[in-house]
N, C-alpha and C positions, 0 to 999 in steps of 0.2 A: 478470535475473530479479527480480520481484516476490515480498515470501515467502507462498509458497504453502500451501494448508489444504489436508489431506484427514482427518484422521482423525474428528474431529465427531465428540467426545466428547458422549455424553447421558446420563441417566437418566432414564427412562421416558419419552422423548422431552420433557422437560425438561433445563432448561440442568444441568450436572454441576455436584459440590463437590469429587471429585477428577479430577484428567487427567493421562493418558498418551500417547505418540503410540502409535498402532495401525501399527507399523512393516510390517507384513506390507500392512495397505490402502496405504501409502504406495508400497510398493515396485508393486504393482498398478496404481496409479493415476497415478503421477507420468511423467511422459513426459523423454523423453533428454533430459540435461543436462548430462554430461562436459564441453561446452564452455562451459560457465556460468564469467566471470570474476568478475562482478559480484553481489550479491544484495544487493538495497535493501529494508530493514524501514522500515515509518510507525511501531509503536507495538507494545508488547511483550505486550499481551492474549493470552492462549494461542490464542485463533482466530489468529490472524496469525503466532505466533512457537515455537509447541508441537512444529513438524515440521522447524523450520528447522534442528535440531541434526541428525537421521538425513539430511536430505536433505545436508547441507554433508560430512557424514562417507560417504558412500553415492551421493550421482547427481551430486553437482558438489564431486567433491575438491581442485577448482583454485580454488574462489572464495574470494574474503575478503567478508564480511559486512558490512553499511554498515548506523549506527541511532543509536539515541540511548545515552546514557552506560548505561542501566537495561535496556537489551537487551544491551549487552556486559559489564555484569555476570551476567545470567543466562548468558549461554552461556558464561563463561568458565567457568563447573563442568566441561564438557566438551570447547570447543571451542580450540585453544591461540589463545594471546593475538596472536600475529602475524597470526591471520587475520580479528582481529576489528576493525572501524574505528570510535572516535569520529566519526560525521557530526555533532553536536549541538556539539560545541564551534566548530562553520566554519558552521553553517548561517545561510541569508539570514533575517536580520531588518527586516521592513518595506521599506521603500525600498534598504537595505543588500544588495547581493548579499552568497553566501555563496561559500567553495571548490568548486571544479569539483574533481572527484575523477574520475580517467582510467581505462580499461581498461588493462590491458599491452599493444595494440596501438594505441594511444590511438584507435581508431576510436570510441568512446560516450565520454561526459562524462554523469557526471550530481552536482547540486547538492542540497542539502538544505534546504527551508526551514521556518522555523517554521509550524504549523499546530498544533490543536489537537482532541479527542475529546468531539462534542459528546455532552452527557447523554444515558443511555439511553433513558430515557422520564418522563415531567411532570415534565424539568428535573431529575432523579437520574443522577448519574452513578455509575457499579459499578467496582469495578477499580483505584481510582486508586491513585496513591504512584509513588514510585521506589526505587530500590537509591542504595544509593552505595559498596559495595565489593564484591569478588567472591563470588558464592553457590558452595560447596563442594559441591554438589549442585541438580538441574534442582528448581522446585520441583513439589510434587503437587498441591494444590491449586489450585481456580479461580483464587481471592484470591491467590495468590504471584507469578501472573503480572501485575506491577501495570504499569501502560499506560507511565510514565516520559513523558518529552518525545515528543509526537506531533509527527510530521514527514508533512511533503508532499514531491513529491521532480519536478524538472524534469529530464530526461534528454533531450541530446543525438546523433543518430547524426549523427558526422564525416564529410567528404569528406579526400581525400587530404592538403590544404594544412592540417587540423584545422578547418576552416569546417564550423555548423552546416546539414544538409543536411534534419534534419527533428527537429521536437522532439514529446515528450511530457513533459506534465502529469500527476501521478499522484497520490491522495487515497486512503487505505485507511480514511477518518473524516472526516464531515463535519466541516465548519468556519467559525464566524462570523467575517467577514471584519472588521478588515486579516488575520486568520491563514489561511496556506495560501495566499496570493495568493504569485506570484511577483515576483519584483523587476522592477523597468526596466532592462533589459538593452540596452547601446548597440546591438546587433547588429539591433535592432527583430524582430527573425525571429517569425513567426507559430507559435504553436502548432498541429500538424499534429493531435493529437490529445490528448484529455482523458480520464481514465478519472477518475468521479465515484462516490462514495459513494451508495447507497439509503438504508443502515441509518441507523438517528436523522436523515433528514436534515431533518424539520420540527423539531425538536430544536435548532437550530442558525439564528441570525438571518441572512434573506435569502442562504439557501445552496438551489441551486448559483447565483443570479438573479447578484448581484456578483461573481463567479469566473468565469462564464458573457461577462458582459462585459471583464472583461479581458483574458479567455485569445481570444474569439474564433475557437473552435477549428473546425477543418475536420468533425470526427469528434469528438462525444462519446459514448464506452461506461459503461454505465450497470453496475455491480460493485457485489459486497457485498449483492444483493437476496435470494439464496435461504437461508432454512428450512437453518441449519447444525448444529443438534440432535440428530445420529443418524440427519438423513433420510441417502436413496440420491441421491447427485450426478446420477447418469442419468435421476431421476424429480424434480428439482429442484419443490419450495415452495416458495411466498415467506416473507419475514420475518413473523413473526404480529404485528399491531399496527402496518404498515406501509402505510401508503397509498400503491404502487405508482406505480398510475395516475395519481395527481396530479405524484409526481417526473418521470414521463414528461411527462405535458403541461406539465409549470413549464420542463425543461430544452428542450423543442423551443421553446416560445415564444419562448426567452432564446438561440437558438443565430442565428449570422448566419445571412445568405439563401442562403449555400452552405452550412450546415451540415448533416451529418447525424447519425443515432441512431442508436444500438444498444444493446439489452440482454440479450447471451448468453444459453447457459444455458450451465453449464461444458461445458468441454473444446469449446468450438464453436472453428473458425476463422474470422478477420473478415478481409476483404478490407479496407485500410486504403486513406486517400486515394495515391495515388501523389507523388512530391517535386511541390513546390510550384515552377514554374518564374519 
């Protein structure tokens, strides 16, 4: 599992200066997860990491938490330390692969790489800093949630002999490339699927264009587009200040001649390409 948003803290349909998770929307909205091993965070922003503590304690009590140093500082207020994983100390740097980290059945692998959170808007970035030792409490404030090391994340699903059988590519923040490209992995294996950032992504130099050709993906899903300020998930807006339409037409252009788009609205389900023969 990817870490999931629902509560979309606002005031007055403006971005908030303090946040809470809205535990009661989460328990509503969040769909089964008991079997969740795994839970991979990009980047510790309260959108992306504010509900990861209810849901880790409440719909997936089996998982351990994978992020960067600055997410496993904030959750260790609540969450105990055994379940929580440095991915930033193993993650792929440039050409450098980084640690494959397994499920307990080792059926999925997934890696960490460097990536980073492009500026919000005309080149400002909101949010930044890191932690470097454990917070004694979740914070309340926007500003507490500060982004830390943003990570992109390549995940594996295993065949029996551990050979990868199909991969995803995963971006919860745009990213000027070499960051958030994936490494040269001996195995050549194709990316089945890409899930790419909307938010800031003209913000961010020649993205998704250079990730778009590496990755070569079967299936790009286009994530992170809707209006997350207190709208209703089932009546999904876009981002205000987002040129939608142009992310669409830049990632089709840039996708191969078998590639295909999508751009959900939550809680959709996508028919993904089937294994790659």
């Amino acid at each position: 599992m990817f870490a999931p948003s629902f509560s979309n803290p606002a005031s007055l349909g403006q971005p908030p200066l303090r946040v809470e998770a809205d535990t009661a929307r989460i328990d509503r909205l969040m769909p089964p997860a008991a079997d969740v091993s795994m839970l991979l965070v990009g980047h510790a922003h309260y959108d992306h990491l504010l509900d990861v503590p209810h849901i880790l304690q409440t719909h997936s009590p089996e998982a351990r938490v994978y992020g960067s140093k600055t997410m496993g500082h904030i959750l260790a207020a609540v969450i105990p330390r055994s379940r929580i994983v440095d991915a930033e100390a193993a993650m792929a740097r440039g050409a450098e692969p980084g640690q494959w980290f397994h499920s307990p059945q080792r059926r999925i692998r997934a890696m960490a790489i460097e990536s980073e959170h492009a500026p919000h808007l005309f080149g400002i970035k909101l949010l930044t800093g890191r932690y470097d030792q454990d917070l004694t409490e979740l914070p309340r404030s926007t500003f507490g949630w500060r982004e830390g090391q943003t990570l992109a994340w390549l995940v594996d699903l295993l065949d029996e002999q551990g050979q990868p059988v199909y991969r995803i590519h995963y971006q919860d923040a745009a990213s000027s490339p070499p960051l958030g490209l994936p490494p040269q992995l001996p195995d050549s294996k194709r990316v089945d699927v890409a899930v790419l950032c909307v938010g800031a992504w003209n913000q961010a130099a020649a993205y998704p264009r250079v990730l778009l050709q590496r990755l070569q993906p079967r299936l790009a899903v286009l994530g992170h587009w809707e209006d997350f300020f207190g709208n209703d998930p089932h009546q999904p807006q876009g981002l205000r200040l987002q040129n939608i339409r142009a992310m669409v037409a830049l990632t089709r252009e840039h996708l191969p001649a078998d590639g295909q788009l999508k751009l959900p609205v939550p809680f959709a389900f996508l028919p993904l390409p089937p294994p790659a023969r």
